[in-house]
DSSP file (Angstrom, degrees, kcal/mol; ACC not computed):
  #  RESIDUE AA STRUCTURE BP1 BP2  ACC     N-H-->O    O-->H-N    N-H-->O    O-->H-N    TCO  KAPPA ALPHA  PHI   PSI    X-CA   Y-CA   Z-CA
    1    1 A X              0   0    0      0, 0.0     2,-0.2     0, 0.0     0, 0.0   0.000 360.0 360.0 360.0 131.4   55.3  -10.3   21.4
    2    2 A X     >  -     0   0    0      1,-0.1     4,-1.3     4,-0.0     5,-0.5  -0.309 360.0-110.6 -57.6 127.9   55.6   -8.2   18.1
    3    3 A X  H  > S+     0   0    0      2,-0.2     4,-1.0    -2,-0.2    -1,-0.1   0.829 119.7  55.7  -9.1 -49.5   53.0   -6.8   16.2
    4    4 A X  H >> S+     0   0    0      1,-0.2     3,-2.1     2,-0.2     4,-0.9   0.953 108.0  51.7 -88.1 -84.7   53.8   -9.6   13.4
    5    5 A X  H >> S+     0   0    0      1,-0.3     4,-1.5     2,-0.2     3,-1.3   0.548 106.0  49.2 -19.7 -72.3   53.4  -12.1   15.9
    6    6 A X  H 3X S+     0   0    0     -4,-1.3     4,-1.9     1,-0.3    -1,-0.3   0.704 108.6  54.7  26.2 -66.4   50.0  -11.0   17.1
    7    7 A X  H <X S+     0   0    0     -3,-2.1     4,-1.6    -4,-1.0    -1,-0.3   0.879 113.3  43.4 -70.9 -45.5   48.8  -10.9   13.7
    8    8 A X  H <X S+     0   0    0     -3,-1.3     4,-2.0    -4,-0.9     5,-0.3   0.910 111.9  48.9 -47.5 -71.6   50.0  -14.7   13.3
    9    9 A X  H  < S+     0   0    0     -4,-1.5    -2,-0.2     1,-0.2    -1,-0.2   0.714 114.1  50.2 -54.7 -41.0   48.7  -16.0   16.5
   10   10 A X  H >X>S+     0   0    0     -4,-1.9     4,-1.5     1,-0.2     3,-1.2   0.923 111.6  49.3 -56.0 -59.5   45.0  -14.1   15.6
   11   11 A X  H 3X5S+     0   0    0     -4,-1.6     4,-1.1     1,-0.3    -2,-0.2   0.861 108.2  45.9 -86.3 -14.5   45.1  -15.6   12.3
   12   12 A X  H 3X5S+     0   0    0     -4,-2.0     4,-0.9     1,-0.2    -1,-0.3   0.594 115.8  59.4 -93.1   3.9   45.9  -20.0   13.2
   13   13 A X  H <45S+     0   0    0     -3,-1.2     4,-0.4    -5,-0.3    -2,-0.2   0.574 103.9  37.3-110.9  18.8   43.3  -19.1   15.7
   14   14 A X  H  X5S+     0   0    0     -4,-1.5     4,-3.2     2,-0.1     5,-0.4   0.614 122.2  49.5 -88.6 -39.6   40.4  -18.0   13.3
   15   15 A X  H  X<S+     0   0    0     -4,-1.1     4,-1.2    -5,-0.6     3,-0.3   0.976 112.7  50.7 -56.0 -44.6   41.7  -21.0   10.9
   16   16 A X  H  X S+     0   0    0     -4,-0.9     4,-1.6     1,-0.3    -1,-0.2   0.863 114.2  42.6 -57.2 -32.5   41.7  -23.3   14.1
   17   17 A X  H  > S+     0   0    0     -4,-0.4     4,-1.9     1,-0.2    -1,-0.3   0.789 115.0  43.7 -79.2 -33.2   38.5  -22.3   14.7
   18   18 A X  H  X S+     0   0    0     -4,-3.2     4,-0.5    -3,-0.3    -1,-0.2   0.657 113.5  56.9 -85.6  -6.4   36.9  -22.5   11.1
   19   19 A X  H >X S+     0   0    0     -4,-1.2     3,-2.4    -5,-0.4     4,-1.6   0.935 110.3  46.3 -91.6 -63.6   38.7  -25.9   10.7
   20   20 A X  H >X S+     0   0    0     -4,-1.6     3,-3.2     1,-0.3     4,-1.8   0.798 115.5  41.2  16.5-108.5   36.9  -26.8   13.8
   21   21 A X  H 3X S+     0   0    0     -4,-1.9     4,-0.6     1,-0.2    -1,-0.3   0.360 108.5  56.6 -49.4 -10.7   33.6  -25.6   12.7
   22   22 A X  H <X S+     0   0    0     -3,-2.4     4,-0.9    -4,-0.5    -1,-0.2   0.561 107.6  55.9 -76.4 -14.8   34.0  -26.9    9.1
   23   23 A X  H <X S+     0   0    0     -3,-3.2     4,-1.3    -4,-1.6    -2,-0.2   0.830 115.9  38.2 -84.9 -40.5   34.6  -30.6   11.2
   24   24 A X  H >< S+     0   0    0     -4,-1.8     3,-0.5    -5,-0.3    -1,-0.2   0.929 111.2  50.2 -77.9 -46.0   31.2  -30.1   12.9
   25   25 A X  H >< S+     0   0    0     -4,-0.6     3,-0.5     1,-0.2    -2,-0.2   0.759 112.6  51.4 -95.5 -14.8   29.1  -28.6   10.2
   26   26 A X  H 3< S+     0   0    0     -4,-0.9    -1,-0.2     1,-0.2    -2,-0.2   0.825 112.3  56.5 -79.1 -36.1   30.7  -32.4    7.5
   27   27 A X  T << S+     0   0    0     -4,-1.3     2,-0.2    -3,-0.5    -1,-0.2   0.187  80.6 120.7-107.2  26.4   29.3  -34.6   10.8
   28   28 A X    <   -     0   0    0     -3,-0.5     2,-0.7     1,-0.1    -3,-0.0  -0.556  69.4-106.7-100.3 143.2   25.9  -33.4   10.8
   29   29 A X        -     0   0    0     -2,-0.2    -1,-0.1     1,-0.1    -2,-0.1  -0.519  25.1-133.8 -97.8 115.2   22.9  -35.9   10.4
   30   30 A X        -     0   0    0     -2,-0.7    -1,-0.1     1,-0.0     3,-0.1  -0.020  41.1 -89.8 -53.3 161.4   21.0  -36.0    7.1
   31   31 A X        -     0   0    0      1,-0.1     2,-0.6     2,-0.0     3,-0.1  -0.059  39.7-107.4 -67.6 174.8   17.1  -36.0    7.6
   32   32 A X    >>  -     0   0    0      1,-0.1     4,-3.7    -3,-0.0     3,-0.7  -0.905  23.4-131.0-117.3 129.0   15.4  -39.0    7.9
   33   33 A X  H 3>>S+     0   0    0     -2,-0.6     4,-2.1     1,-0.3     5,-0.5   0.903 103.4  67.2 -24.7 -78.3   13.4  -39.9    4.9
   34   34 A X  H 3>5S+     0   0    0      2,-0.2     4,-1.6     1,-0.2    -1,-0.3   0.765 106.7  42.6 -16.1 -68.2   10.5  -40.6    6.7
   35   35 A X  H <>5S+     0   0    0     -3,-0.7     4,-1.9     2,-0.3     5,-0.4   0.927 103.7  58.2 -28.8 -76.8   10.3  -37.0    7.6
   36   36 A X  H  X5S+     0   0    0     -4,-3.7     4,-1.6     2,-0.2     3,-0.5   0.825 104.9  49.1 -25.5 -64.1   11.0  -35.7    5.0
   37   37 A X  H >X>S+     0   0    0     -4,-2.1     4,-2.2     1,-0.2     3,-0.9   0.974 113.8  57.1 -42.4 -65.0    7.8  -37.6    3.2
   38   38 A X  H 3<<S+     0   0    0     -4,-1.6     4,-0.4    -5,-0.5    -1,-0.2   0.824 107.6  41.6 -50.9 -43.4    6.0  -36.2    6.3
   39   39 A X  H 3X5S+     0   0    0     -4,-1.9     4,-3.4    -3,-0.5     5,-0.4   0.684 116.9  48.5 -41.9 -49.8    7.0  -32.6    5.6
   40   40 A X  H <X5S+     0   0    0     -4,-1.6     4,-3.1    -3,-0.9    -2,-0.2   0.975 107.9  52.2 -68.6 -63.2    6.3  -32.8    2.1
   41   41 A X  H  X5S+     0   0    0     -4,-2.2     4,-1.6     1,-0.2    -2,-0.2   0.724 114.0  44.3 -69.5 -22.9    3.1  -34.4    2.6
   42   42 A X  H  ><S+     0   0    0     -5,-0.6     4,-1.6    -4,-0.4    -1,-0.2   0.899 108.1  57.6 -87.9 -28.6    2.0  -31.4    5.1
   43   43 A X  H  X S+     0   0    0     -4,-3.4     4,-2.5     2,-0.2    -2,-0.2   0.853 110.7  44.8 -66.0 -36.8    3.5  -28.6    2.7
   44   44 A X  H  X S+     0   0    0     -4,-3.1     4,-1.0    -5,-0.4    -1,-0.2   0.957 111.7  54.3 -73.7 -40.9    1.0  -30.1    0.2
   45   45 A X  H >X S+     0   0    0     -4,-1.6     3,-2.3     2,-0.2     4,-1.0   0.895 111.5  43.7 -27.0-103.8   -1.8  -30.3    3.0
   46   46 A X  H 3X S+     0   0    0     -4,-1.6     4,-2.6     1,-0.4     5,-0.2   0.554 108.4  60.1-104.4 -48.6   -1.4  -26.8    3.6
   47   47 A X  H 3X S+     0   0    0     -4,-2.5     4,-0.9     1,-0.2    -1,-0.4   0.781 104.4  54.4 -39.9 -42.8   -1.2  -26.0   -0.4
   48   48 A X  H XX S+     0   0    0     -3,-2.3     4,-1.9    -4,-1.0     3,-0.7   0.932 108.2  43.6 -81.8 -81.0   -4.5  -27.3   -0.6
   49   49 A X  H >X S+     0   0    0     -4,-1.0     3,-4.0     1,-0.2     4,-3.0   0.877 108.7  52.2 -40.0 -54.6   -6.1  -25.3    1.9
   50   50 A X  H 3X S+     0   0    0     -4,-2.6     4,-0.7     1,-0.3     5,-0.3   0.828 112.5  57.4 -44.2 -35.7   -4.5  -21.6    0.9
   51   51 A X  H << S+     0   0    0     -4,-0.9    -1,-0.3    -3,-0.7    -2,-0.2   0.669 107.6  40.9 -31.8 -47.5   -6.0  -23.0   -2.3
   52   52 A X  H XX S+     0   0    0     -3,-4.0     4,-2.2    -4,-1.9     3,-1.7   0.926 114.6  53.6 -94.3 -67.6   -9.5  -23.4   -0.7
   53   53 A X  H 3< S+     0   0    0     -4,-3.0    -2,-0.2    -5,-0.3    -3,-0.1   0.581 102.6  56.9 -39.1 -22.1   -9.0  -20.1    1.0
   54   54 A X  T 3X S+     0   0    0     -4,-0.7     4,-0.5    -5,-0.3     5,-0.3   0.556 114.7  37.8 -87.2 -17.7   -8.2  -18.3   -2.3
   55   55 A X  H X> S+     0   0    0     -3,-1.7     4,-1.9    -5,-0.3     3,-0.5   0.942 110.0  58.2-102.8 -26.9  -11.4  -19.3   -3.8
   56   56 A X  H 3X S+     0   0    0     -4,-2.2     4,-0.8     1,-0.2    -1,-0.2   0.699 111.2  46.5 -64.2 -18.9  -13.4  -19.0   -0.7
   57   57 A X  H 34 S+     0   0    0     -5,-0.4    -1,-0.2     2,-0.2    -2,-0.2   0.519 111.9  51.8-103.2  -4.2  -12.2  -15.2   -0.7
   58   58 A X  H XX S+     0   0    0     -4,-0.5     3,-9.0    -3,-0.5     4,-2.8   0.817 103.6  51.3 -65.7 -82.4  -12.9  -14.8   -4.3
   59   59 A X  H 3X S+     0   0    0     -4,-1.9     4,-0.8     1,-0.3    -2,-0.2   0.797 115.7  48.6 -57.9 -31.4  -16.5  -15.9   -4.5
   60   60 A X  H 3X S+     0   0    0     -4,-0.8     4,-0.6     2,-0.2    -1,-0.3   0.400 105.0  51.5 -98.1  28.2  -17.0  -13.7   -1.8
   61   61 A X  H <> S+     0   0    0     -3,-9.0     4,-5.0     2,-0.1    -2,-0.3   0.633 110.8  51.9-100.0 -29.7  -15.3  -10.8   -3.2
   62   62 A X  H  X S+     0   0    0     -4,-2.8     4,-1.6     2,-0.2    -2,-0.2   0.768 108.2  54.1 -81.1 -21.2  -17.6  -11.4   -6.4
   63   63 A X  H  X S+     0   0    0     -4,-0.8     4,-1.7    -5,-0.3     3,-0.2   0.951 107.8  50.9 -34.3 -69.9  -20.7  -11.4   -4.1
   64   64 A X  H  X S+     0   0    0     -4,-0.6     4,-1.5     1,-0.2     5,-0.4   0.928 110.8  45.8 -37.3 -66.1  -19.6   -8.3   -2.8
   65   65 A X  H  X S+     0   0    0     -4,-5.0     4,-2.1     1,-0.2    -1,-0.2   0.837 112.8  50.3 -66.2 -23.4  -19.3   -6.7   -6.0
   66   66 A X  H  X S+     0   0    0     -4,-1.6     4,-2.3    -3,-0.2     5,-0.2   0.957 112.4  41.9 -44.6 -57.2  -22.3   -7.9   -7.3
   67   67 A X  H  X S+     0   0    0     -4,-1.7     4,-0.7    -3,-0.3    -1,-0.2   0.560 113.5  55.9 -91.6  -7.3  -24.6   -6.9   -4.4
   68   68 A X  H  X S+     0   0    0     -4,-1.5     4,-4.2    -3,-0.2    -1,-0.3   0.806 103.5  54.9 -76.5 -33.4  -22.4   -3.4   -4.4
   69   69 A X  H >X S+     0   0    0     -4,-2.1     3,-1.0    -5,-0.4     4,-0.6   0.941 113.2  46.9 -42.5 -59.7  -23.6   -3.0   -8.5
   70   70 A X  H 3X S+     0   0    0     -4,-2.3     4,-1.2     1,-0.3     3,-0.3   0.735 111.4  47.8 -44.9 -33.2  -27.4   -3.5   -6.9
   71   71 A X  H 3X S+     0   0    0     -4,-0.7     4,-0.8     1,-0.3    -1,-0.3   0.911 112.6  46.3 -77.3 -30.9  -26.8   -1.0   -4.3
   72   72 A X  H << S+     0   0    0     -4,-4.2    -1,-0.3    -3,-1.0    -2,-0.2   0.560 116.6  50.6 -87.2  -5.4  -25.3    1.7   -6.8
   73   73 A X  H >< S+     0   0    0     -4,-0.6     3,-1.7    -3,-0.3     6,-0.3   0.907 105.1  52.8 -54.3 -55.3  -28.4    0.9   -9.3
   74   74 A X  H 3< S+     0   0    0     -4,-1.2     6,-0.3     1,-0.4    -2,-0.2   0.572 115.0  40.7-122.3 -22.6  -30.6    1.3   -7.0
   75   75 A X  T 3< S+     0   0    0     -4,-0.8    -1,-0.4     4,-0.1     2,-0.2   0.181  73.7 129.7-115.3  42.7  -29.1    4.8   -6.1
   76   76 A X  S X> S-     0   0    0     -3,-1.7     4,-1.6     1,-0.1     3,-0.8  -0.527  74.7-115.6 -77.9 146.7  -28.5    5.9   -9.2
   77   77 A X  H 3> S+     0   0    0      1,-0.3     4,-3.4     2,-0.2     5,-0.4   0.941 116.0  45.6 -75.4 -55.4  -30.1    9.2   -9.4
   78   78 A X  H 3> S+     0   0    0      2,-0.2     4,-0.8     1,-0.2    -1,-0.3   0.776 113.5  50.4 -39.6 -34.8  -32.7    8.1  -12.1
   79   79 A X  H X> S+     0   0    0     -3,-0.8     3,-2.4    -6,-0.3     4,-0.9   0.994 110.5  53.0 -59.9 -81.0  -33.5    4.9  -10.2
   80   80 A X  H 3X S+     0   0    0     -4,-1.6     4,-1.3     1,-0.3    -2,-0.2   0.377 105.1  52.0 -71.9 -22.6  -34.0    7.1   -7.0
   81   81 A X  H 3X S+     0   0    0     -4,-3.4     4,-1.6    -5,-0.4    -1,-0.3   0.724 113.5  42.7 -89.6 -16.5  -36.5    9.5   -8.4
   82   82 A X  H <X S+     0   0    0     -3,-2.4     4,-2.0    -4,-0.8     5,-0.4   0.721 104.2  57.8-104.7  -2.4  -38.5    7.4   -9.5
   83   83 A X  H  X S+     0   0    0     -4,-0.9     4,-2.9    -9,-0.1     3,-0.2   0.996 122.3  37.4 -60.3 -49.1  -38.5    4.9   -6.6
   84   84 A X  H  X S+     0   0    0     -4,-1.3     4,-1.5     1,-0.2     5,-0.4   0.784 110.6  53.1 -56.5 -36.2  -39.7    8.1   -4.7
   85   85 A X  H  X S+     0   0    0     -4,-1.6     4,-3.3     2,-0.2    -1,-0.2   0.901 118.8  43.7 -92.6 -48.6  -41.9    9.5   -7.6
   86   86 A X  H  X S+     0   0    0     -4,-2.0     4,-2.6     1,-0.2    -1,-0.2   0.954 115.3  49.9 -70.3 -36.7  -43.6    5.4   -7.2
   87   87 A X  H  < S+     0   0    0     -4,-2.9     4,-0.3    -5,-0.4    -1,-0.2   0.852 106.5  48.4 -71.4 -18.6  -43.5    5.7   -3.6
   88   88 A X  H  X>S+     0   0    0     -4,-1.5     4,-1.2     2,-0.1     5,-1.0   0.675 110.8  59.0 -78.1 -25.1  -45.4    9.3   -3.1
   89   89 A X  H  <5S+     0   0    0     -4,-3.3    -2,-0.2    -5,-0.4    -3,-0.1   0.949 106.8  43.7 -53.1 -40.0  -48.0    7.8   -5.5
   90   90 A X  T  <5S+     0   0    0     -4,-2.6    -1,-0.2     1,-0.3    -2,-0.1   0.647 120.2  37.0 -90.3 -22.3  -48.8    5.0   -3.4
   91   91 A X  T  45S-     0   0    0     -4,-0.3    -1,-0.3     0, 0.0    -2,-0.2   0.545 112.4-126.7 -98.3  -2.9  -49.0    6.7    0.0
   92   92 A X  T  <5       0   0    0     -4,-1.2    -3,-0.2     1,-0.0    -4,-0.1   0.507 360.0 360.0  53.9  51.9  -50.5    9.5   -1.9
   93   93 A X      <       0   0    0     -5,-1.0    -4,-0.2    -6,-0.1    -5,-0.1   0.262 360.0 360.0 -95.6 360.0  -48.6   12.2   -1.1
């Protein structure tokens, strides 16, 4: 067999094969409605939570920063001489 021949025989058997596989991929069974609605109805489920999860992780990121403001007040250098300044008075040091 010739080169040119080769080349022939290679190429009606990728077409045979893609004709093939275009015959398979036409006879394939659409989803069932039903399903579908079911799918749909869980993707929205699931929306809803991440939803819930985004706000639950919020409100406690705004906790956080709050109760970080208080901590950095509270050791702010002025804040911190005079809690000690109140606190040698009272033990009377």
């Amino acid at each position: 067999m010739s080169e040119r021949e080769g080349l022939i025989a290679r190429i009606r058997q990728i077409r045979r094969s893609g004709a093939t596989t275009q015959r398979r991929a036409g006879a394939t069974v659409q989803p069932n409605s039903d399903a579908m609605r079911a799918l749909e109805d869980r993707v929205a489920d699931l929306e809803q939570l991440v939803q819930g999860l985004q706000d639950s992780v919020h409100r406690e990121a705004l906790r956080h920063d709050k109760r970080l403001a208080q901590v950095e007040a509270q050791i702010h250098p002025a804040a911190l001489a005079e809690a000690l300044s109140r606190d040698a008075r009272e033990r009377g040091l």
